[in-house]
C-alpha positions in Angstrom: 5.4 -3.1 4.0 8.4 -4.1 2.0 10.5 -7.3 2.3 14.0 -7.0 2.9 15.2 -9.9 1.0 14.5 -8.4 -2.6 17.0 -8.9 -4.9 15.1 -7.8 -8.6 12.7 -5.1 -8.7 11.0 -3.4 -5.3 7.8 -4.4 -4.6 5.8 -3.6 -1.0 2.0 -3.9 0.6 0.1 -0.9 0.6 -3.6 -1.1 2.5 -6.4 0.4 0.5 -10.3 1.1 0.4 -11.5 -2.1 -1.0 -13.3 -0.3 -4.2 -10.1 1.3 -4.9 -7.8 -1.6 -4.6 -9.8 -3.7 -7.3 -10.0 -0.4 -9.7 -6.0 -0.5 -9.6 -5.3 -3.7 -10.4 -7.7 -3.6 -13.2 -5.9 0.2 -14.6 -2.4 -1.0 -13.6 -2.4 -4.9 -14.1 1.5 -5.2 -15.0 2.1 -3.2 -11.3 -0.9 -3.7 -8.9 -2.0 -6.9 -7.8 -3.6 -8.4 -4.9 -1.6 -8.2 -2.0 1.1 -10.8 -1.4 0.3 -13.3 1.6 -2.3 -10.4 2.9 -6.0 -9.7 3.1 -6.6 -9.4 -0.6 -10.0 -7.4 -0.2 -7.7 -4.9 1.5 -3.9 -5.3 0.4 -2.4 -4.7 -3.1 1.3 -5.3 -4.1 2.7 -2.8 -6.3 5.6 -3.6 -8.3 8.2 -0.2 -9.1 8.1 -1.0 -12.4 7.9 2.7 -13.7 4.3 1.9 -15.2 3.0 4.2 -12.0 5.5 7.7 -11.5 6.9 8.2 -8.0 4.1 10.5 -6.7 1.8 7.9 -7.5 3.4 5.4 -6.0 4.2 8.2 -2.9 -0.1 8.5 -2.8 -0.3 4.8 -2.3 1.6 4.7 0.6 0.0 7.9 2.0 -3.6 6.3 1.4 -2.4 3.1 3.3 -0.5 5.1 5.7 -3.7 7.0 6.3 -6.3 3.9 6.7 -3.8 2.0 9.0 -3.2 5.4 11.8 -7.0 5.9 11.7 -7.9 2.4 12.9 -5.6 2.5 15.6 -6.8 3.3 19.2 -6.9 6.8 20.5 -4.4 6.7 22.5 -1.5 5.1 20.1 -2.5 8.1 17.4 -1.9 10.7 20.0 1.6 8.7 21.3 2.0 8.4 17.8 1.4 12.5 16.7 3.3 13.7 20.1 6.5 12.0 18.3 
């Protein structure tokens, strides 16, 4: 998730495993924090600050990517993997 009125530096909402979202913000705690107006057990905010290198920040969004599409029903995934 990414807001659309950002005028400095990107920042966006990735989901992530609760464990992993606390171990984050404490290795990255200039670019990771606890996500912005979300579920902060579940939600970090990751600043583009160059402190984490693209395919990292690509693996984030993956992860997130991969928890949202498996709690969705059945039948959205397959609406979703037919395209």
């Amino acid at each position: 998730m990414v807001g659309l009125d950002q005028v400095d530096m990107l920042r966006f909402n990735v989901k992530c495993d609760p464990e992993k979202a606390v171990e984050l913000r404490e290795r990255y705690d200039q670019t990771v924090f606890p996500g912005y107006h979300m579920n902060k057990k579940h939600w970090n905010t990751v600043v583009a600050n160059r402190e984490l290198n693209d395919r990292a920040l690509e693996e984030l969004v993956l992860h997130s990517y991969s928890l949202i599409f498996e709690s969705l029903p059945t039948k959205v995934k397959q609406e979703i993997q037919a395209g």
